[in-house]
Backbone as a chain_set.jsonl record, in Angstrom:
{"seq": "XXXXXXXXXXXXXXXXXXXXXXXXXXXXXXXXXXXXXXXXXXXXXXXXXXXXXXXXXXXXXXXXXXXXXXXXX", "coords": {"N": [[0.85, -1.181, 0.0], [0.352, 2.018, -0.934], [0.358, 4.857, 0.983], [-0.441, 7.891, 1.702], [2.471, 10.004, 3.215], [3.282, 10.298, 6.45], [3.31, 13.406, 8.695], [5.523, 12.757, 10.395], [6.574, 10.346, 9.343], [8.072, 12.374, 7.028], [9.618, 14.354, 8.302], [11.892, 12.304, 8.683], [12.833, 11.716, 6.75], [15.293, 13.375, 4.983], [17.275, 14.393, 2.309], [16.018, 12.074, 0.892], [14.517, 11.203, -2.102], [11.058, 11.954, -2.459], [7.948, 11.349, -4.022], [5.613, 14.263, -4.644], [2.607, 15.719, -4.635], [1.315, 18.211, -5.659], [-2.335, 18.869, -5.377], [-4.594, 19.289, -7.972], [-2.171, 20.539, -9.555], [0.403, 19.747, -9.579], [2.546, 16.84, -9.626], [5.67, 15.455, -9.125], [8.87, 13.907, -8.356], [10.737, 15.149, -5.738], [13.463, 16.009, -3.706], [13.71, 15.993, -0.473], [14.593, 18.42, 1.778], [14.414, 19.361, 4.288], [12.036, 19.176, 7.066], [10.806, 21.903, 8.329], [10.155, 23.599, 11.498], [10.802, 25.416, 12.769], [10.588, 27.897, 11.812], [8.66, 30.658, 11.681], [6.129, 30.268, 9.305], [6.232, 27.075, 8.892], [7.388, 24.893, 7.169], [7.903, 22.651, 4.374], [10.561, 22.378, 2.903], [13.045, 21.909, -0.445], [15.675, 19.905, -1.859], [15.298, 21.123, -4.677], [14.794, 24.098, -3.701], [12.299, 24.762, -3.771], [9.485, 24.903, -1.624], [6.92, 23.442, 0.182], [4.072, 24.589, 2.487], [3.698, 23.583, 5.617], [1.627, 23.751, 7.26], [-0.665, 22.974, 5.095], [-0.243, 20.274, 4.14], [-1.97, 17.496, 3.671], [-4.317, 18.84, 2.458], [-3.812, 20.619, 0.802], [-1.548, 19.437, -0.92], [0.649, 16.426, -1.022], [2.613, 14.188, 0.296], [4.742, 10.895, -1.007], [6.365, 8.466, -0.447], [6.733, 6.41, -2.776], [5.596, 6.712, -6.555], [2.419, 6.918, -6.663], [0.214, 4.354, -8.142], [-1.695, 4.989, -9.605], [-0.872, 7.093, -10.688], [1.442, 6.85, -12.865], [2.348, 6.41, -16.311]], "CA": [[0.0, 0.0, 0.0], [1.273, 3.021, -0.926], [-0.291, 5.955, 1.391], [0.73, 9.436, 1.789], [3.704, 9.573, 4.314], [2.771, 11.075, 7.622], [4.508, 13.606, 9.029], [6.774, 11.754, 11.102], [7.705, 10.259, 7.947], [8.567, 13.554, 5.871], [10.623, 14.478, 9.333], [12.899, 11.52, 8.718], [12.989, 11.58, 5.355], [15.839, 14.203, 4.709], [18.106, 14.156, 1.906], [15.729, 11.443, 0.322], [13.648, 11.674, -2.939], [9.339, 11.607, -2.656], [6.651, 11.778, -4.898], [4.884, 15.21, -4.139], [1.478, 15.898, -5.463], [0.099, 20.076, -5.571], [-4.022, 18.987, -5.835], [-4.993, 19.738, -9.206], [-1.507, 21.234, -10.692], [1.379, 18.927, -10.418], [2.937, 15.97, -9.26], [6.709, 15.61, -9.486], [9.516, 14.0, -7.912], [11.249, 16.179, -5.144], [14.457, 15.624, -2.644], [13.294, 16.687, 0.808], [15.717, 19.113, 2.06], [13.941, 19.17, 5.53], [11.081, 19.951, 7.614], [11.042, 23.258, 9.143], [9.125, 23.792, 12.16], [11.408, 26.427, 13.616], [10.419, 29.048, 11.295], [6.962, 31.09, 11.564], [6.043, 29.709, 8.421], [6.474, 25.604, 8.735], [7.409, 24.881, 5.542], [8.914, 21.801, 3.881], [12.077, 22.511, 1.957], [13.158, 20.849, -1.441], [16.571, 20.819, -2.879], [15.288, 22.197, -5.913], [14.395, 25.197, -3.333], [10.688, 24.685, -3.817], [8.814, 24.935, -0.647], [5.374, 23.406, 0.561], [3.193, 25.032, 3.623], [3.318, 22.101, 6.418], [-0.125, 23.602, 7.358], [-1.429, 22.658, 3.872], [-0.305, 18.975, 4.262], [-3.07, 16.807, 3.111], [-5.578, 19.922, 2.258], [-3.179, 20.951, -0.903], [-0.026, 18.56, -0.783], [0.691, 15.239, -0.44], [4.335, 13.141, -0.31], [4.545, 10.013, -0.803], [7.838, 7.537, -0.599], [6.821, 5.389, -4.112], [4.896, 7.305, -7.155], [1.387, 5.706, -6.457], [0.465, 3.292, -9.235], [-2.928, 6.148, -10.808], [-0.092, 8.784, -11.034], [2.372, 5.901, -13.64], [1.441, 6.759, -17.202]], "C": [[0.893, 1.24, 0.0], [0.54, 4.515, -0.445], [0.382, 6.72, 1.736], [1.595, 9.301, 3.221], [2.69, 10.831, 5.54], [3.507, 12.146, 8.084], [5.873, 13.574, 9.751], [7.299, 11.434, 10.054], [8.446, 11.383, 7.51], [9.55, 13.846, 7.239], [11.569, 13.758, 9.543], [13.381, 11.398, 7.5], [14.461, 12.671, 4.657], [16.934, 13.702, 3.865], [17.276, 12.511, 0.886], [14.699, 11.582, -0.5], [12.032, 11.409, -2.092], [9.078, 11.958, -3.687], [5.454, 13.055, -4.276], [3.25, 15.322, -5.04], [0.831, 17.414, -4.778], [-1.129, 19.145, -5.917], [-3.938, 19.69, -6.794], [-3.958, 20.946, -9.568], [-0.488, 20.192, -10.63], [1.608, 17.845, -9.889], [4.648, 15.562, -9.729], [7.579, 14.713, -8.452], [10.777, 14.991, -7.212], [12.634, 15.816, -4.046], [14.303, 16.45, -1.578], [14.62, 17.393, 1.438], [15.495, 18.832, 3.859], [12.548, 20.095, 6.333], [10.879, 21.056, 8.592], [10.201, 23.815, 10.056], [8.932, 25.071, 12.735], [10.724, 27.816, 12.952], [8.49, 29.675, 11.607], [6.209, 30.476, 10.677], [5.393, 27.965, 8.427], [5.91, 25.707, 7.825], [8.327, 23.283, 5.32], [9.894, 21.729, 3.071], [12.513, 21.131, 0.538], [14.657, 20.887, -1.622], [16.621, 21.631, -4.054], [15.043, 24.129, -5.263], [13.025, 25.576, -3.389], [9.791, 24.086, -2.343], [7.601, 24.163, -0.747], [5.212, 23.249, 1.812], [2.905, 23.743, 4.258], [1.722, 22.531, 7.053], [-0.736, 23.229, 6.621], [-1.562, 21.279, 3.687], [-1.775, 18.394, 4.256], [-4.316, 17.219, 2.936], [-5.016, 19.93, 0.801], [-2.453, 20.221, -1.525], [-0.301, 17.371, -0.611], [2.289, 14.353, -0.803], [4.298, 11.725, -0.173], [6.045, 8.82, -1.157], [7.968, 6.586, -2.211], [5.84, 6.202, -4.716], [3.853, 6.394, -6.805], [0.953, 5.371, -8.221], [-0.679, 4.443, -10.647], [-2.07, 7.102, -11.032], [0.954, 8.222, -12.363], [0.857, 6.165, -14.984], [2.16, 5.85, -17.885]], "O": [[1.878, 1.449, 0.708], [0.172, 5.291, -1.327], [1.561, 6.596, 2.07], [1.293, 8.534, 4.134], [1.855, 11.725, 5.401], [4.698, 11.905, 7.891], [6.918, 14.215, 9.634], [8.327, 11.971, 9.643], [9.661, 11.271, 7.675], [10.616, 13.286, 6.983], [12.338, 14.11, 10.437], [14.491, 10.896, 7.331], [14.462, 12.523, 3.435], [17.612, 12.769, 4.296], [18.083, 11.886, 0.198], [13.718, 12.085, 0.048], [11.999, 10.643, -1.128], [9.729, 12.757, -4.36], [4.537, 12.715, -3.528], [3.128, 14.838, -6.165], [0.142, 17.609, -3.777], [-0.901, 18.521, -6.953], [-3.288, 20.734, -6.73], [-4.383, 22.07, -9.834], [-0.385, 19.586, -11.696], [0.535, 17.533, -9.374], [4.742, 15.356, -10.939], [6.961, 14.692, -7.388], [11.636, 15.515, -7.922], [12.24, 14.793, -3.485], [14.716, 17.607, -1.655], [15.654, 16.729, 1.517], [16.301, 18.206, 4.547], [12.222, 21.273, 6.186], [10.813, 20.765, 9.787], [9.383, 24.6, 9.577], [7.929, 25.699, 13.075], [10.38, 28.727, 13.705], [7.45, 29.02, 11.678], [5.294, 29.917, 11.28], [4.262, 27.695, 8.021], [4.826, 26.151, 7.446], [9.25, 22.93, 6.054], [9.958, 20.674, 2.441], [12.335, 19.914, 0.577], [15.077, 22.042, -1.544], [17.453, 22.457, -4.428], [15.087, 25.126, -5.985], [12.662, 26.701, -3.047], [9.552, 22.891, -2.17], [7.12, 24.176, -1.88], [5.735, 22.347, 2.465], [2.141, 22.908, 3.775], [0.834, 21.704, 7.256], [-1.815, 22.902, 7.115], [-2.602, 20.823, 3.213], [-2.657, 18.958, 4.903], [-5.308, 16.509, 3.101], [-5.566, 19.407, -0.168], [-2.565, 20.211, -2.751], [-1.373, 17.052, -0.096], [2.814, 14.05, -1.875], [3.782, 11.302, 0.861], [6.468, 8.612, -2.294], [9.034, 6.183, -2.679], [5.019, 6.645, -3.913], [4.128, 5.208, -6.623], [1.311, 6.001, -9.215], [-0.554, 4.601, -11.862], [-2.504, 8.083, -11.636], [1.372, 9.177, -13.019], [-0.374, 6.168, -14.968], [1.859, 5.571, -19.046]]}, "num_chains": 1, "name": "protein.A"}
């Protein structure tokens, strides 16, 4: 089963690729830079430098450790 990572997961995850999904714009592979709690913000960091809002987590966002199988074209 491949369900969205929790955030415990994404908090261990650093330095290792996911499968991200924006709701209705993209879906991409991303390398988690790290989860940022410290900041006003909490934000999740990419190496590409591409952010997503840890308040938004599973409203806008979603990461997931293996592309799920409806996202494989």
């Amino acid at each position: 089963v491949n369900a969205p990572l929790t955030l415990d997961d994404l908090r261990r995850m650093d330095g290792e690729p996911v499968w991200v999904v924006v709701l209705d714009f993209s879906a991409e592979w991303r390398i988690l830079e790290c989860v940022d709690t410290r900041s006003q913000e909490k934000t999740v960091l990419f190496r590409d430098g591409s952010h997503e809002p840890l308040t938004e987590y599973g409203k806008e966002w979603l990461a997931y450790r293996h592309k799920p199988k409806e996202q494989i074209e």
